[in-house]
C-alpha positions in Angstrom: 0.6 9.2 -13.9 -2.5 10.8 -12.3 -2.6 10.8 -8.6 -5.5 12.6 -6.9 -5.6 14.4 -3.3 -9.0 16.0 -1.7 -8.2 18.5 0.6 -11.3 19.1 2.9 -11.6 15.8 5.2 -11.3 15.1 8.8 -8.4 17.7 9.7 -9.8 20.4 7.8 -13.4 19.8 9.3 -12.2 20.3 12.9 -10.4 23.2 11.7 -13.1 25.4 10.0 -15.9 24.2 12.9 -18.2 27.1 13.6 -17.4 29.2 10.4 -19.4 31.0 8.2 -20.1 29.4 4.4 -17.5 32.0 2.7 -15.1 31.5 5.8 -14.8 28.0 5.2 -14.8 28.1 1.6 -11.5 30.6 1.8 -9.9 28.5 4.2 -9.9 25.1 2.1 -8.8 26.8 -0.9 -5.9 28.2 1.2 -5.5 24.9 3.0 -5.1 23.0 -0.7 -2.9 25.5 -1.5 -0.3 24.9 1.2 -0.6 20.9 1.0 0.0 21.3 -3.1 3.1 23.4 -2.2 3.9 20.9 0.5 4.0 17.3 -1.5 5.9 19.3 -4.4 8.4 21.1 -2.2 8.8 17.1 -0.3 9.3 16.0 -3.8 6.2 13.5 -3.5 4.8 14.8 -6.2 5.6 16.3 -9.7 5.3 20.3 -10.2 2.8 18.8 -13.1 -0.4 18.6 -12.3 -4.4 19.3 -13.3 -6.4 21.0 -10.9 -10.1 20.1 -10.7 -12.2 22.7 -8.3 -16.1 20.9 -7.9 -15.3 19.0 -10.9 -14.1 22.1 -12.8 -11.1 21.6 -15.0 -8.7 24.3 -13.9 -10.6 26.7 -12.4 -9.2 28.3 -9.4 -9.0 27.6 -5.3 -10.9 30.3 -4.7 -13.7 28.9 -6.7 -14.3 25.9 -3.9 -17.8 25.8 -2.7 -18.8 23.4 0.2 -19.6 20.9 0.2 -17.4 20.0 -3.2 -13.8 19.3 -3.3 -10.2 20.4 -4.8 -8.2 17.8 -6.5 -5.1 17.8 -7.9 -4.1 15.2 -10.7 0.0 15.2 -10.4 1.7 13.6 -13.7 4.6 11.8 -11.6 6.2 9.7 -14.2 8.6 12.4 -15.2 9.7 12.8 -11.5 10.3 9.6 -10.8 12.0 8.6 -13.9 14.0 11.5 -13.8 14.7 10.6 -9.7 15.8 7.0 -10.9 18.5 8.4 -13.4 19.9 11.0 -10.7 20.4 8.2 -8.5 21.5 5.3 -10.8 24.2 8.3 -12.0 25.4 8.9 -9.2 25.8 5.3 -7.7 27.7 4.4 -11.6 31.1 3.8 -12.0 33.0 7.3 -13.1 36.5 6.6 -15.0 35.1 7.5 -18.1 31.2 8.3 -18.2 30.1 6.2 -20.2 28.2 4.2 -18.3 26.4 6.7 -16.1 25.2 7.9 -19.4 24.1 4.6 -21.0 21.0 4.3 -19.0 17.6 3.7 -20.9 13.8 3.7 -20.1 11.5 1.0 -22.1 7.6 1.2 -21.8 5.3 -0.3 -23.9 8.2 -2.8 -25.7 10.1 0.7 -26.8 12.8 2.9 -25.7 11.4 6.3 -25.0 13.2 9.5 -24.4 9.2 11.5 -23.7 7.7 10.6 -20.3 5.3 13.3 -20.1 2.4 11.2 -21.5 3.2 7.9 -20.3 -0.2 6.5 -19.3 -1.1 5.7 -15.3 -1.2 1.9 -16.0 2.4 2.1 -17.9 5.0 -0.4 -17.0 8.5 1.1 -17.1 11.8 -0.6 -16.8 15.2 1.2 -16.4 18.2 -0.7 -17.8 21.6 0.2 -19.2 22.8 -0.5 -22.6 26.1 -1.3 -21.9 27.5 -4.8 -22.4 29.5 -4.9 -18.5 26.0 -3.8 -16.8 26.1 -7.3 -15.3 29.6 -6.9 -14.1 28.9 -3.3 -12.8 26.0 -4.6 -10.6 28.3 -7.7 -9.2 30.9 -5.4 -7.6 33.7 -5.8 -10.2 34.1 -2.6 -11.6 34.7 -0.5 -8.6 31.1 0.1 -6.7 29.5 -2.3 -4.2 27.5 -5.2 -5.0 24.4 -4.8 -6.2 24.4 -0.9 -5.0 23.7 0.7 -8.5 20.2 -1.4 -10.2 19.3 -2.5 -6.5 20.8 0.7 -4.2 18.4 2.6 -6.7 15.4 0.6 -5.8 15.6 0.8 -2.5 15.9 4.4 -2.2 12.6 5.1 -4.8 10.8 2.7 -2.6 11.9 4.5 0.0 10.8 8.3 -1.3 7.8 7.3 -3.3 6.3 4.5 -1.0 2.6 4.2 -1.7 2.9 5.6 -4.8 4.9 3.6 -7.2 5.9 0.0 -6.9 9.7 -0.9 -7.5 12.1 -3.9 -8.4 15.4 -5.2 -9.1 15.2 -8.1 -12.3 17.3 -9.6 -14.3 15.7 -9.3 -18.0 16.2 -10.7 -21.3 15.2 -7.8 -24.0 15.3 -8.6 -27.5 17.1 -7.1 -30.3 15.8 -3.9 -32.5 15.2 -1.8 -29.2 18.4 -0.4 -28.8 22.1 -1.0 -31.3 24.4 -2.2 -28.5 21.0 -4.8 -27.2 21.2 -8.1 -26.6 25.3 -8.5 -26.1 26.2 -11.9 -27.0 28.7 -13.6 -24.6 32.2 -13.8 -26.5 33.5 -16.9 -24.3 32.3 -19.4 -21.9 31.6 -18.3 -18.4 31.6 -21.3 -16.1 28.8 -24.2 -16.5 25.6 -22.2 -16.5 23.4 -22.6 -20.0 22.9 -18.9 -20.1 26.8 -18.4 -19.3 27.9 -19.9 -22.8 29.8 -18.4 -25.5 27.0 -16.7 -28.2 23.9 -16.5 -25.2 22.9 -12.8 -25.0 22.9 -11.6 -21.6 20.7 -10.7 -19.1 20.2 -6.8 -17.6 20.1 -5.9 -14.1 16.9 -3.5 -14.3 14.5 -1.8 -12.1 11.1 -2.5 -13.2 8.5 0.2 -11.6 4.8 0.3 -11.7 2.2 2.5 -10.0 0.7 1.3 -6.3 -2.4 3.0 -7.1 
């Protein structure tokens, strides 16, 4: 997704007050610089970006004239997704692996493996493939309750707050996206309609959209 930051506002007018033009064109390309390195190094933004100098696709900082401005377009989706799976990985249960490496990323009604040119707007849900996902995410498999879909969540919210938008939902997704999706209950769990022997489950899943 595209997020854009313009780097020559309030702080940066103080800063340059009583400079000559060139001075003050050199320090706001410097001053862009070190907030680009900044929100990458923080990991608030992807290492992926466009740069747009006065409306100039990819030209340079040092091409900033006042009064224009330096934006940088950051294409986020990969980070985040790629955040999400670190964390779901390591919060998974570890006997055999299989799980932590079940997880799968649906946008636009498909499973996609490319997030590179996910569009801003995109709505991307993380789920896992494997038929015990429920069970994982109640605590019966040896993590806490609700610490893998909904631990996850809480800690994107946490590092990409005011970028991205995050949940925890219980989904029903329909066969031909995935071989081992929808799992069909094999017996009777309690009273519950959906609980019935032959109902395909619901997935535990975080659902994430942009704030912006």
């Amino acid at each position: 997704m595209g997020t854009g930051f313009e780097f020559f506002e309030r702080d940066l007018r103080v800063a340059t007050a009583g400079m000559e033009p060139d001075a003050i064109n050199r320090a706001v390309a410097a001053f862009a610089r070190r907030e680009l390195h900044r929100v990458i190094a923080e990991g608030a933004a992807s290492p992926e970006y466009e740069r747009y100098v006065n409306g100039v696709a990819g030209a340079p900082e040092e091409a900033y004239r006042a009064p224009g401005a330096i934006v940088y377009e950051f294409t986020n989706w990969p980070l985040v997704i790629r955040t999400a799976f670190e964390e779901l990985q390591k919060r998974s249960p570890r006997k055999s692996g299989r799980f932590a490496g079940s997880f799968i990323v649906i946008a636009g009604g498909r499973v996609i493996n490319d997030f590179r040119n996910l569009p801003a707007a995109s709505e991307v849900i993380i789920t896992n493939a494997q038929p015990y996902v429920r069970k994982v995410e109640g605590g019966r498999l040896g993590v806490p309750r609700r610490s893998v879909f909904d631990g996850t969540k809480r800690a994107l919210a946490r590092r990409f707050s005011g970028v991205f938008q995050f949940e925890t939902r219980f989904l029903d997704i329909a066969s031909g996206l995935h071989p081992l999706i929808p799992y069909r209950l094999k017996h009777s769990q309690g009273g519950r309609k959906d609980r019935q022997a032959g109902m395909p489950i619901t997935y535990p899943a975080i659902v994430i959209n942009s704030a912006v």
